[in-house]
Biopython code that builds the backbone (N, CA, C, O; Angstrom):
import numpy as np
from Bio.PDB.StructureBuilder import StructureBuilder

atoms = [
    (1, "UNK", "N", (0.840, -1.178, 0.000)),
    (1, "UNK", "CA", (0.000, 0.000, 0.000)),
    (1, "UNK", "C", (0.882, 1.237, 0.000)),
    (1, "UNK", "O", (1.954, 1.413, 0.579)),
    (2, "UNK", "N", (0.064, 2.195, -0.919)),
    (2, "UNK", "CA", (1.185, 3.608, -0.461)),
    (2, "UNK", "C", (0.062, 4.477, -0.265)),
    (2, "UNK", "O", (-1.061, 3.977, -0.204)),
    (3, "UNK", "N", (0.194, 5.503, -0.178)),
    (3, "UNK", "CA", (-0.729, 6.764, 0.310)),
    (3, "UNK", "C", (0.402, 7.809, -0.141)),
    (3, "UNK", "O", (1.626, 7.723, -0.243)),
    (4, "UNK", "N", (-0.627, 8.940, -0.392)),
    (4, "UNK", "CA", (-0.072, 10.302, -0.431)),
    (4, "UNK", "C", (-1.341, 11.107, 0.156)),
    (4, "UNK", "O", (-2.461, 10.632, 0.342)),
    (5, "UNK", "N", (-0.874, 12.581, 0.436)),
    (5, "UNK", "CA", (-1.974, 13.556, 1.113)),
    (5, "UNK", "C", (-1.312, 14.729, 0.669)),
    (5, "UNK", "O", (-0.113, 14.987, 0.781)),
    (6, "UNK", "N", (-2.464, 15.612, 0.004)),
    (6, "UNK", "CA", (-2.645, 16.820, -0.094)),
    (6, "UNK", "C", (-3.388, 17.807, 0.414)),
    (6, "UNK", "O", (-4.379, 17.435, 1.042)),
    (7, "UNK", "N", (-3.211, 18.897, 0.332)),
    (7, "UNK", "CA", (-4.633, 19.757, 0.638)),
    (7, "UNK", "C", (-4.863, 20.636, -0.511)),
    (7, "UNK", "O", (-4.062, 21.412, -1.032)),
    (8, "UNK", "N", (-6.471, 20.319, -0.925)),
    (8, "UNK", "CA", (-7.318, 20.693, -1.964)),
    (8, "UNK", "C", (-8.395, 21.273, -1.694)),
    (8, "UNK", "O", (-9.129, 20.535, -1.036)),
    (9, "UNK", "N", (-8.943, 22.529, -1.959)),
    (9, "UNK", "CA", (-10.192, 23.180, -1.974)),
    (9, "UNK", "C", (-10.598, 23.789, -0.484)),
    (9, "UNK", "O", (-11.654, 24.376, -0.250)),
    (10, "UNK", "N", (-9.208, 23.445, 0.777)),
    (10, "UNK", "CA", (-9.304, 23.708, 1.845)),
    (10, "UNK", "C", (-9.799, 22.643, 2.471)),
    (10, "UNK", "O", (-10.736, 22.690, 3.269)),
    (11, "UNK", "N", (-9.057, 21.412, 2.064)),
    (11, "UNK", "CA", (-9.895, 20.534, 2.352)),
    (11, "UNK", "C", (-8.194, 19.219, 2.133)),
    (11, "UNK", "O", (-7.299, 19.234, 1.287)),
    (12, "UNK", "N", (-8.484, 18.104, 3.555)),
    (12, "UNK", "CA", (-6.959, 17.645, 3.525)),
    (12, "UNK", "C", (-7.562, 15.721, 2.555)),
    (12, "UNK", "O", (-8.308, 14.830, 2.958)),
    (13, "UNK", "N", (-6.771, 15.871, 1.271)),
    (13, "UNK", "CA", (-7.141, 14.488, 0.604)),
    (13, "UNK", "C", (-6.175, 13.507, 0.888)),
    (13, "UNK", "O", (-4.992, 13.797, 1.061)),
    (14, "UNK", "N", (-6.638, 12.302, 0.949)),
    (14, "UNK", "CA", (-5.514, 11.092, 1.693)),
    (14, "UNK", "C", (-5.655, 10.251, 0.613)),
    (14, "UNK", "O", (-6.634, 9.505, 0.643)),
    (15, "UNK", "N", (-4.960, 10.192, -0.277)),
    (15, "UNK", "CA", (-5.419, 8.708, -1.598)),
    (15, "UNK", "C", (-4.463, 7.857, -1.590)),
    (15, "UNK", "O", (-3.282, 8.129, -1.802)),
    (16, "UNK", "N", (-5.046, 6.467, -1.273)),
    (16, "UNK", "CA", (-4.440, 4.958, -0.811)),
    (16, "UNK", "C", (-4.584, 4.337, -1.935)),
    (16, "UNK", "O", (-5.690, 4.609, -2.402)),
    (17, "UNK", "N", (-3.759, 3.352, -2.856)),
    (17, "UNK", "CA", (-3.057, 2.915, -3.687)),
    (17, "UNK", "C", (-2.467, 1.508, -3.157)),
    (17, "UNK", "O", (-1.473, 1.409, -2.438)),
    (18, "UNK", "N", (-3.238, 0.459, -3.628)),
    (18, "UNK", "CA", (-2.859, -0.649, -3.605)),
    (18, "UNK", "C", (-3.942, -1.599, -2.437)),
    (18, "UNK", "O", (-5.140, -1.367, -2.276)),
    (19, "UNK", "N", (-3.186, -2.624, -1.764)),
    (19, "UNK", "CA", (-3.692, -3.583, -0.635)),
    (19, "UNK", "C", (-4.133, -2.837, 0.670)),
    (19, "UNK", "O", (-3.220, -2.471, 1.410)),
    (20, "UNK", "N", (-5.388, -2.574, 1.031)),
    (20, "UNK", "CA", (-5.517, -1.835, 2.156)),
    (20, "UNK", "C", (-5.903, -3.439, 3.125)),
    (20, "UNK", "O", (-7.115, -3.545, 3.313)),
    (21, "UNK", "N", (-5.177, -4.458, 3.640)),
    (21, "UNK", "CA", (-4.751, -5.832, 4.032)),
    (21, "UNK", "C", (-4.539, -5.213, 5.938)),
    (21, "UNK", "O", (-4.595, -4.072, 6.398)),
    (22, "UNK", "N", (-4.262, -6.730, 6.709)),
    (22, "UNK", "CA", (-4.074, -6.286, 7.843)),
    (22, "UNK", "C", (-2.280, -6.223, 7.635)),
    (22, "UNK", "O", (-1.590, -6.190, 8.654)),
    (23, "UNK", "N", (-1.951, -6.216, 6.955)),
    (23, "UNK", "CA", (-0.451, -5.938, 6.529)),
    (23, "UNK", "C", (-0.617, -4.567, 6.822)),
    (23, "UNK", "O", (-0.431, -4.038, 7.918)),
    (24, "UNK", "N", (-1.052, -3.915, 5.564)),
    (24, "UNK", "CA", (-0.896, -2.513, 5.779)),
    (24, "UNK", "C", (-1.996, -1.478, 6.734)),
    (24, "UNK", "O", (-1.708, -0.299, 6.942)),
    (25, "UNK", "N", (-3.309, -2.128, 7.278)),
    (25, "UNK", "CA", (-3.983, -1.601, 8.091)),
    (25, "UNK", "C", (-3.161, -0.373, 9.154)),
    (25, "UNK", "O", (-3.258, 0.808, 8.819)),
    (26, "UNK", "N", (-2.695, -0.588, 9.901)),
    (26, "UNK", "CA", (-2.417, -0.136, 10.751)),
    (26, "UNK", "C", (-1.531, 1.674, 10.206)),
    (26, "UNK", "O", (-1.646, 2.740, 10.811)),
    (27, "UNK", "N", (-0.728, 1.408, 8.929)),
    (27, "UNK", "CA", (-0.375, 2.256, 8.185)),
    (27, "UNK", "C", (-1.498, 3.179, 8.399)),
    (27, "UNK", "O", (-1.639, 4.122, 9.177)),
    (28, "UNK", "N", (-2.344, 2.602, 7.404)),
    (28, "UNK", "CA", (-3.908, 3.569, 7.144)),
    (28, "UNK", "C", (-3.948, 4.195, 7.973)),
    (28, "UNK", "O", (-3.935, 5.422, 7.877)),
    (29, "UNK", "N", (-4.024, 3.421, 9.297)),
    (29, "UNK", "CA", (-4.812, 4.015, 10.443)),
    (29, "UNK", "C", (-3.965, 5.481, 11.168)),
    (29, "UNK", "O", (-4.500, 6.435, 11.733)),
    (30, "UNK", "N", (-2.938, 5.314, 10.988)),
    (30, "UNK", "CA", (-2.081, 6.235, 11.446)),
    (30, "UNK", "C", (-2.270, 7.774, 10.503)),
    (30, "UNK", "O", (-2.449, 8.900, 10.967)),
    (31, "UNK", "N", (-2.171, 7.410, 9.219)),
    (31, "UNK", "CA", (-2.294, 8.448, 8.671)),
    (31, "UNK", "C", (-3.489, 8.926, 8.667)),
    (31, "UNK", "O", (-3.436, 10.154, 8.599)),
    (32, "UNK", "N", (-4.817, 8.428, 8.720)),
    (32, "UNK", "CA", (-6.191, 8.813, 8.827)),
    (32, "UNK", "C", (-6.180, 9.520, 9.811)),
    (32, "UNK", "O", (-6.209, 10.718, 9.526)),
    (33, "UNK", "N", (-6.140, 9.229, 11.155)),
    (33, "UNK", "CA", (-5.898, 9.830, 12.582)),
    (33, "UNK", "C", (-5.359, 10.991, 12.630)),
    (33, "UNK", "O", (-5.897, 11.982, 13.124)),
    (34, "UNK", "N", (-3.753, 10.935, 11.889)),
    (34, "UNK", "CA", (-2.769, 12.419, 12.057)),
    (34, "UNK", "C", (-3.641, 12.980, 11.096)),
    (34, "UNK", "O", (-3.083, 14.076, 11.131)),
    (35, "UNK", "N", (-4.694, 13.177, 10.126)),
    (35, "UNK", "CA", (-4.905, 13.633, 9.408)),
    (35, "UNK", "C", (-6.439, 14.453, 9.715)),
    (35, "UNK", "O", (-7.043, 15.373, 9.164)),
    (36, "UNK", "N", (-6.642, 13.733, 10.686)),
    (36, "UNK", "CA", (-7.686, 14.201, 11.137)),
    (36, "UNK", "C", (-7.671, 15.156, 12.433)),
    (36, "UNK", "O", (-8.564, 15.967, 12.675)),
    (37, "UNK", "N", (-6.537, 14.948, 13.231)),
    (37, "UNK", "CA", (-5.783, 15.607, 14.001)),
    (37, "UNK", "C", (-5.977, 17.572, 13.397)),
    (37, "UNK", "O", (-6.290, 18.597, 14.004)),
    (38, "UNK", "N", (-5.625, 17.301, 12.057)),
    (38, "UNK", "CA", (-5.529, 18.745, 11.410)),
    (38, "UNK", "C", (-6.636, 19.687, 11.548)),
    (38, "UNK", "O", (-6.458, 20.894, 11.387)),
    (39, "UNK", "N", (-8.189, 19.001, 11.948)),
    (39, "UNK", "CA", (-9.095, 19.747, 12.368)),
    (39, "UNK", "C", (-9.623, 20.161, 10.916)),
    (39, "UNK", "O", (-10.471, 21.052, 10.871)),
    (40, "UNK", "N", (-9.192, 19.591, 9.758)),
    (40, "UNK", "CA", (-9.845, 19.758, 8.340)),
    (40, "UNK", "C", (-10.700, 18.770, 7.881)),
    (40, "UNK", "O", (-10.664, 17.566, 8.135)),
    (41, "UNK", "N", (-11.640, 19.520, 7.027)),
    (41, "UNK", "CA", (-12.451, 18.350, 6.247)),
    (41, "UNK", "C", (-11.448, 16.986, 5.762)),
    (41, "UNK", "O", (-10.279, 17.357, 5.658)),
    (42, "UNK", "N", (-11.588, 15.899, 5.528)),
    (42, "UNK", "CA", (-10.741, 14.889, 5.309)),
    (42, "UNK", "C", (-11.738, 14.064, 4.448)),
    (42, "UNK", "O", (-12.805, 13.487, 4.661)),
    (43, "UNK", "N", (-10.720, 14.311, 3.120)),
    (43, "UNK", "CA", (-11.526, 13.386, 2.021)),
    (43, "UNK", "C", (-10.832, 11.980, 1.731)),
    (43, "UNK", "O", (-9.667, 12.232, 1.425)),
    (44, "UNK", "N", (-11.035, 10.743, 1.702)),
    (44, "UNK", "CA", (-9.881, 9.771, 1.532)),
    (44, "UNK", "C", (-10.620, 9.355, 0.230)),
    (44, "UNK", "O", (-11.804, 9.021, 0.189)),
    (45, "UNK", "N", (-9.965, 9.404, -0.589)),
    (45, "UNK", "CA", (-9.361, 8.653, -2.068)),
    (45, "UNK", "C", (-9.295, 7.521, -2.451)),
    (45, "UNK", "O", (-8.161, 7.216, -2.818)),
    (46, "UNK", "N", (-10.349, 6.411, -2.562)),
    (46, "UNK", "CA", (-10.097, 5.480, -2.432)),
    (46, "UNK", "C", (-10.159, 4.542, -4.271)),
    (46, "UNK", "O", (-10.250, 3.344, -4.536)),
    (47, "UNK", "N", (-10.066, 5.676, -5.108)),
    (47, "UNK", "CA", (-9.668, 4.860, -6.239)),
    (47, "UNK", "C", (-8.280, 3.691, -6.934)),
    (47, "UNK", "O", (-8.197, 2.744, -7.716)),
    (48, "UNK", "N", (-7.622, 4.293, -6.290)),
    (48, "UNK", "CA", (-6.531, 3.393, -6.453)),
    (48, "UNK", "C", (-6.527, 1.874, -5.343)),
    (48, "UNK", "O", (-5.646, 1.036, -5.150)),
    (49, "UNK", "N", (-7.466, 1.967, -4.964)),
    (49, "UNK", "CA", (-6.812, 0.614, -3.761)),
    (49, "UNK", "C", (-8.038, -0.629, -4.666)),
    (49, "UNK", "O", (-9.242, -0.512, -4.896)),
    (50, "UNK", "N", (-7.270, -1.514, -4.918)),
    (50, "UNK", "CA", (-7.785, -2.726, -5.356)),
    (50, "UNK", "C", (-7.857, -3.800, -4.565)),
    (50, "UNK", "O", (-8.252, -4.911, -4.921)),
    (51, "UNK", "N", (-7.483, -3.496, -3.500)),
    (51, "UNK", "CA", (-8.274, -4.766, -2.566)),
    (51, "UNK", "C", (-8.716, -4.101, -1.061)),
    (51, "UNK", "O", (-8.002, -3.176, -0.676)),
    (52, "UNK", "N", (-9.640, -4.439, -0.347)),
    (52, "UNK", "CA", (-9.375, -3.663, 1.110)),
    (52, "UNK", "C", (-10.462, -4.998, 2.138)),
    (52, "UNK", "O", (-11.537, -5.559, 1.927)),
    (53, "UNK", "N", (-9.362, -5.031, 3.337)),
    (53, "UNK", "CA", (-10.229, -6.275, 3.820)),
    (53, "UNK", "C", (-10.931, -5.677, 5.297)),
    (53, "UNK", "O", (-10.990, -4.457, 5.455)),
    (54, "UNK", "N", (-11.502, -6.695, 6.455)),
    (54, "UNK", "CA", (-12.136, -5.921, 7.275)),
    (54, "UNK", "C", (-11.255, -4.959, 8.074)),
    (54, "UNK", "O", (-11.659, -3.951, 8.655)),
    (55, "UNK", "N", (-9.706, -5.510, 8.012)),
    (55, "UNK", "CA", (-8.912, -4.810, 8.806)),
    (55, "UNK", "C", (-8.609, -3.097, 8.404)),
    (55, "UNK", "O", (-8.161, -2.175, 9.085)),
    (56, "UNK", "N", (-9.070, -3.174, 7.009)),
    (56, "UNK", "CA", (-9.010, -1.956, 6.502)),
    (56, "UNK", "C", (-9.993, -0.649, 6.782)),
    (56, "UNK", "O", (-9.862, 0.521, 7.142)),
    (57, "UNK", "N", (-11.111, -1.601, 6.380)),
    (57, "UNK", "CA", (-12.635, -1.091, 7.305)),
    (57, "UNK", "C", (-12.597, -0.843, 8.128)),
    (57, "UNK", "O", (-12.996, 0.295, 8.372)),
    (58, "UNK", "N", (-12.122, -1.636, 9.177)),
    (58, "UNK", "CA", (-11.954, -0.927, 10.909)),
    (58, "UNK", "C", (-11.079, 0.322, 10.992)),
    (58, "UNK", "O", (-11.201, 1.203, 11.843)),
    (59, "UNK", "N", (-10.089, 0.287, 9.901)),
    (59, "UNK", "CA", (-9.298, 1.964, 10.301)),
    (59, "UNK", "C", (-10.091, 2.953, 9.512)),
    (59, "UNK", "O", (-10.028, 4.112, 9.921)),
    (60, "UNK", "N", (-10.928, 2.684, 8.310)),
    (60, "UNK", "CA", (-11.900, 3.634, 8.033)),
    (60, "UNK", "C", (-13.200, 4.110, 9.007)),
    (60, "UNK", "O", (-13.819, 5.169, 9.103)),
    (61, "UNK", "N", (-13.296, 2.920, 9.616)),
    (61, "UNK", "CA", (-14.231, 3.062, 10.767)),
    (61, "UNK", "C", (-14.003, 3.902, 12.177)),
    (61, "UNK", "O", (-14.725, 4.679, 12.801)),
    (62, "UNK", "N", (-13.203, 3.596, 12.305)),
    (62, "UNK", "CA", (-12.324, 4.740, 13.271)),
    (62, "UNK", "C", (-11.441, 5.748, 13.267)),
    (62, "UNK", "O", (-10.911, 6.324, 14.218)),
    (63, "UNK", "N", (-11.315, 5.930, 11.963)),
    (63, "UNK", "CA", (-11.384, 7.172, 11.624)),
    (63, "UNK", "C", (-12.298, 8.386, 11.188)),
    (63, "UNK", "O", (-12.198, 9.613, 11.210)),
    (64, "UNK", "N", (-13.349, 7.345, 10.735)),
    (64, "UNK", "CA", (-14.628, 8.314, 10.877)),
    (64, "UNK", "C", (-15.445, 8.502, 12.685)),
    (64, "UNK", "O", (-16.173, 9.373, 13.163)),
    (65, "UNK", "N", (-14.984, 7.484, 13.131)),
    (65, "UNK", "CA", (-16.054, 7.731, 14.479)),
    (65, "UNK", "C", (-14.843, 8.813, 15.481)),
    (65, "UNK", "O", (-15.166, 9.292, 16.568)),
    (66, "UNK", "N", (-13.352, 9.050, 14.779)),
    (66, "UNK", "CA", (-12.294, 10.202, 15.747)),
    (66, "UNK", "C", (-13.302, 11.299, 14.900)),
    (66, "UNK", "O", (-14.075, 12.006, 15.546)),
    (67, "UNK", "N", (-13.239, 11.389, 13.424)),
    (67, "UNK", "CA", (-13.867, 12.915, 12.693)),
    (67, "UNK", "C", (-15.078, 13.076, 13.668)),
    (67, "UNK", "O", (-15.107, 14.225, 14.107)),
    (68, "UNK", "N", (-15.938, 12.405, 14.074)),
    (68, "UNK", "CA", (-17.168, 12.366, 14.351)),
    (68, "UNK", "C", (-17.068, 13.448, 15.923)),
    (68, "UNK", "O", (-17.698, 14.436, 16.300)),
    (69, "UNK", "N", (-15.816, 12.544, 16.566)),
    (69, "UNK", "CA", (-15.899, 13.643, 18.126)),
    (69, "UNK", "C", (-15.104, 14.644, 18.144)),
    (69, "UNK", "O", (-15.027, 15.408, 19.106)),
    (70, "UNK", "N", (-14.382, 14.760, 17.017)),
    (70, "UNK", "CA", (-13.858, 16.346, 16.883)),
    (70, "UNK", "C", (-14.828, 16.712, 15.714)),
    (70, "UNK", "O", (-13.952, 16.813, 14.855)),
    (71, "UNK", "N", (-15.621, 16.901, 15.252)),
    (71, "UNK", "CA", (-16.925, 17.472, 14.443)),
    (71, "UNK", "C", (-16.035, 18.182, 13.254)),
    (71, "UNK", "O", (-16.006, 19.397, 13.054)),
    (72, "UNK", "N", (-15.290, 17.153, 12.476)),
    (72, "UNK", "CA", (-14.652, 17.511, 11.823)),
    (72, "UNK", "C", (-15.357, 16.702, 10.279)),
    (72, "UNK", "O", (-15.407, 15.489, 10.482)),
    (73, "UNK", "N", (-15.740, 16.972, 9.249)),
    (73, "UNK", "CA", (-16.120, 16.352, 8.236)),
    (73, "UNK", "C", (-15.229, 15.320, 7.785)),
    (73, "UNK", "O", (-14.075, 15.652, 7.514)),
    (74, "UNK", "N", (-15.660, 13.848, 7.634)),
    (74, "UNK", "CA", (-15.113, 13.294, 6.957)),
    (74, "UNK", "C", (-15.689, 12.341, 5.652)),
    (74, "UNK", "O", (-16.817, 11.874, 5.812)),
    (75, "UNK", "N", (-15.052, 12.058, 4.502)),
    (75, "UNK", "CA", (-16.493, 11.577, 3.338)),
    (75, "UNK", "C", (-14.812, 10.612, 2.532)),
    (75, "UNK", "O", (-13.700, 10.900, 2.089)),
    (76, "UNK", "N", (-15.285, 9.956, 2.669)),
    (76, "UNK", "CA", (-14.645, 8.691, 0.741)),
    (76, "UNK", "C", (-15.184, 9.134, -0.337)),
    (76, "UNK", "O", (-16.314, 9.598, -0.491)),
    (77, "UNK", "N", (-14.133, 8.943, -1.282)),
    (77, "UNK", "CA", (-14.118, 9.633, -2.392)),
    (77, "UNK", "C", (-13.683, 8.719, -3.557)),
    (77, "UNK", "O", (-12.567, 8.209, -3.466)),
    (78, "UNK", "N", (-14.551, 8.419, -4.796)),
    (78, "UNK", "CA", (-14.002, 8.066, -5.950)),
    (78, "UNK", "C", (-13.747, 6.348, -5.472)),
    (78, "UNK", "O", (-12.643, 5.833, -5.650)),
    (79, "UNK", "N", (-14.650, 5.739, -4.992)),
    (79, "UNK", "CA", (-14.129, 4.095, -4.441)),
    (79, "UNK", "C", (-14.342, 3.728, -5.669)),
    (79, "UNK", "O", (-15.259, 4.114, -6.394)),
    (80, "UNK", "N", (-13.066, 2.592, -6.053)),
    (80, "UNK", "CA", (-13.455, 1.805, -6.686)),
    (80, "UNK", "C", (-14.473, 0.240, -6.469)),
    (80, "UNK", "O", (-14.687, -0.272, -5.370)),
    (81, "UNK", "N", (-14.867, -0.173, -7.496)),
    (81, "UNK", "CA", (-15.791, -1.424, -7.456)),
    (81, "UNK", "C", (-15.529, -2.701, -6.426)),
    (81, "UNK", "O", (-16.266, -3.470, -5.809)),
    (82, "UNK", "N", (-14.474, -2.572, -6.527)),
    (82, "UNK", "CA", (-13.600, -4.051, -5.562)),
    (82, "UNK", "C", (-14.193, -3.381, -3.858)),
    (82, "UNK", "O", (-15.017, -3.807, -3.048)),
    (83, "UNK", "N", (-13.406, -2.319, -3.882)),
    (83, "UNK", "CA", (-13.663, -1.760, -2.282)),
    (83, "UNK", "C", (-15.351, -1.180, -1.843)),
    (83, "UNK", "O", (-15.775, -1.127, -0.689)),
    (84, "UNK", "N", (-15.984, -0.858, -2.864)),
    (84, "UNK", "CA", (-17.086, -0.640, -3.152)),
    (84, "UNK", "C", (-17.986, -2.057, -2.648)),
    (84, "UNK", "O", (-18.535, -2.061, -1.546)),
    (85, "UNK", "N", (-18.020, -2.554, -3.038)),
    (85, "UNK", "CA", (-18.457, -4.190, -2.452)),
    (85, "UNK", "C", (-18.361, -4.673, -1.272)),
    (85, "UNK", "O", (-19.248, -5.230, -0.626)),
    (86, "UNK", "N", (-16.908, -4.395, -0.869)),
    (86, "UNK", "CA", (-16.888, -4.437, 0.767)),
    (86, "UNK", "C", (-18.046, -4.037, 1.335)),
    (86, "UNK", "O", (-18.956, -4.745, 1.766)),
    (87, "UNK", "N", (-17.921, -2.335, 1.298)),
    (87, "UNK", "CA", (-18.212, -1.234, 2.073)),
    (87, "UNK", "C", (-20.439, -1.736, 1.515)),
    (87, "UNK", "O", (-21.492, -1.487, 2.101)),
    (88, "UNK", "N", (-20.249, -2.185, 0.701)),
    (88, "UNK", "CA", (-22.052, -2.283, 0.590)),
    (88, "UNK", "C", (-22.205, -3.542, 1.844)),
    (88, "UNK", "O", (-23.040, -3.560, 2.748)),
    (89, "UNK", "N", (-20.880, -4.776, 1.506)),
    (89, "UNK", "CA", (-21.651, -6.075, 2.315)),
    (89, "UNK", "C", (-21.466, -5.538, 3.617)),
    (89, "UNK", "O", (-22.380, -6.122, 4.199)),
    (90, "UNK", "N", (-20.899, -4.807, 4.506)),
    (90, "UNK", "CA", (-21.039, -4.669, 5.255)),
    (90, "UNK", "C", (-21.848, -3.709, 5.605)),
    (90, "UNK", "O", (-21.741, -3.402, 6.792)),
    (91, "UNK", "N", (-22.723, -3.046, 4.924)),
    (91, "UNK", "CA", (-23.394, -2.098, 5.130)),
    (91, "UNK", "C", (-22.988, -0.587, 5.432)),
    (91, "UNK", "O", (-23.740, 0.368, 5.628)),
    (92, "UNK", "N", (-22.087, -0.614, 5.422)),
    (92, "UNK", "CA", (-21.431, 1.026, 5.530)),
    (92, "UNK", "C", (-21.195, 1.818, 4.792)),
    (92, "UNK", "O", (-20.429, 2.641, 5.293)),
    (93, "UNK", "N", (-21.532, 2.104, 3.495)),
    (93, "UNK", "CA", (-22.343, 2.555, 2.319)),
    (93, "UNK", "C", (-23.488, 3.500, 2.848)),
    (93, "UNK", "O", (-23.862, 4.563, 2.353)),
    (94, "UNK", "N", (-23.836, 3.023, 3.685)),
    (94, "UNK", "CA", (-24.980, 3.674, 4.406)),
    (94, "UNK", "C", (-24.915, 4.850, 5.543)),
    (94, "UNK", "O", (-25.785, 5.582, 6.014)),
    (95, "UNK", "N", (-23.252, 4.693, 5.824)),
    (95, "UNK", "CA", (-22.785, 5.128, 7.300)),
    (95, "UNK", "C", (-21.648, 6.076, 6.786)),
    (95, "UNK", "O", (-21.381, 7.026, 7.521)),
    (96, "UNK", "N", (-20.989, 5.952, 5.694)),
    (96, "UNK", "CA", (-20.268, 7.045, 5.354)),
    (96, "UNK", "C", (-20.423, 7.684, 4.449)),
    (96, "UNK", "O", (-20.599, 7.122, 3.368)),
    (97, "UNK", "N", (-20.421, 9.014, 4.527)),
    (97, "UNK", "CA", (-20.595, 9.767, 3.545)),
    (97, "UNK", "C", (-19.948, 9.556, 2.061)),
    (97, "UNK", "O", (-18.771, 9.915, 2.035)),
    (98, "UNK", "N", (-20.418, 9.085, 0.890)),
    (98, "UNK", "CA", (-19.452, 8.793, -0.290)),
    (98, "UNK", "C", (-20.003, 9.715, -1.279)),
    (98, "UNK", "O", (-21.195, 9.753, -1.583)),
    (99, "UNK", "N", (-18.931, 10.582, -1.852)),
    (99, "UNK", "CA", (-18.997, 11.555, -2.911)),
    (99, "UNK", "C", (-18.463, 10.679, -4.020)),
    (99, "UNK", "O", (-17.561, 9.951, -3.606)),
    (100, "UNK", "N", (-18.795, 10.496, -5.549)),
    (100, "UNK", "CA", (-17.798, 9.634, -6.532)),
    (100, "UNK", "C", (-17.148, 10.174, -7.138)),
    (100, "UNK", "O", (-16.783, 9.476, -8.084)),
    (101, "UNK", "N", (-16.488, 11.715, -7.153)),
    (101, "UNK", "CA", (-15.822, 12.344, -7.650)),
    (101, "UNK", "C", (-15.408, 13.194, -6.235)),
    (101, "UNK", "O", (-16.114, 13.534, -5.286)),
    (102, "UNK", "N", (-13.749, 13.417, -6.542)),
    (102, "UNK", "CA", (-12.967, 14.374, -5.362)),
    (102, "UNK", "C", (-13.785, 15.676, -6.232)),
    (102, "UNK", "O", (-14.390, 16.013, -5.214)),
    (103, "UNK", "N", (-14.078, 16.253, -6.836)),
    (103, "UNK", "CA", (-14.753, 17.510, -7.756)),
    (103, "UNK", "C", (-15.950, 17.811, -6.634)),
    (103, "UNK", "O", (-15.920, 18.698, -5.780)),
    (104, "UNK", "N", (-17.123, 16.735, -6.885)),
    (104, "UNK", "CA", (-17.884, 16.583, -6.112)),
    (104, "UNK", "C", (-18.128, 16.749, -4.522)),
    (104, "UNK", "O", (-19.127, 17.277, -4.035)),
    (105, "UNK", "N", (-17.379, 16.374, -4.023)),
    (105, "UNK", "CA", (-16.673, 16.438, -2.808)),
    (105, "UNK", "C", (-16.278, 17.462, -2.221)),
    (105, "UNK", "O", (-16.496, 17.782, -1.052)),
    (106, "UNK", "N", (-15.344, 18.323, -3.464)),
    (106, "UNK", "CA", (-15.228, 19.851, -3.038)),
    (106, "UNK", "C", (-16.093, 20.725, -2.644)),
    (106, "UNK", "O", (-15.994, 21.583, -1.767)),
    (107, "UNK", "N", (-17.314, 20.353, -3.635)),
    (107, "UNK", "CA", (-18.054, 21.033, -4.111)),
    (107, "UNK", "C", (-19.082, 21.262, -3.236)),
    (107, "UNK", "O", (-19.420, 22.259, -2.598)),
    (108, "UNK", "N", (-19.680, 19.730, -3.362)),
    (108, "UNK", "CA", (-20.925, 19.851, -2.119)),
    (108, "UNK", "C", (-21.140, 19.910, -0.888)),
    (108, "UNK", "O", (-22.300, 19.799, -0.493)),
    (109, "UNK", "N", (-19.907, 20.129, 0.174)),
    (109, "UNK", "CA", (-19.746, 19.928, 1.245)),
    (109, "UNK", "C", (-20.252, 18.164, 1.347)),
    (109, "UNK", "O", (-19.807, 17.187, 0.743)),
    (110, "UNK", "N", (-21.010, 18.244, 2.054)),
    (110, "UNK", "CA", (-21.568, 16.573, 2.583)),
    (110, "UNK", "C", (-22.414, 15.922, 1.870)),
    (110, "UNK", "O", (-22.787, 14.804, 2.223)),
]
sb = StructureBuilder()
sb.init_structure("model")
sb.init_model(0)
sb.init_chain("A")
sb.init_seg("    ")
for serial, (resi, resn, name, xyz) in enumerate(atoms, 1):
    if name == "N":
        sb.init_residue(resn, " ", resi, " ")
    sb.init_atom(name, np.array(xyz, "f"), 0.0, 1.0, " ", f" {name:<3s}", serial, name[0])
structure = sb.get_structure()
């Protein structure tokens, strides 16, 4: 897995690239956290990642429930189909905010 982070539109983007696995989980989780730390909207990028398992989910999951008690916006952006599937069987499709374009995202707030 790799990640990079920018800030776009006033707004901090995190886009993950590759195995989001319990290999690299914990990675995720670190950077989601410091990133949310920043007290900025936090968009994560999830077109590039072609596989993501529950261990991955749980650092998306807790990274949305840290955005949640610092009332900081957080939304996924641009998932692809593979990770997309996850996030429906487990039902959290429902629970996080998903924009399908970072454009979108900018744009509409939530």
């Amino acid at each position: 897995m790799e990640h990079s982070t920018r800030e776009e539109g006033g707004a901090l983007v995190i886009s993950f690239q590759g195995e989001v696995d319990l290999e690299h989980s914990p990675a995720a989780r670190s950077v989601l956290l410091k990133g949310i730390e920043l007290g900025k909207k936090v968009l994560v990028d999830l077109s590039g990642v072609s596989y993501i398992d529950s261990s991955g989910v749980a650092s998306l999951v807790e990274a949305f429930q840290a955005a949640r008690r610092k009332e900081t916006e957080f939304a996924l952006v641009s998932i692809n189909v593979a990770a997309r599937r996850v996030l429906e069987l487990a039902r959290l499709d429902k629970v996080f905010v998903i924009h399908e374009t970072l454009a979108e995202a900018l744009d509409g707030g939530d």
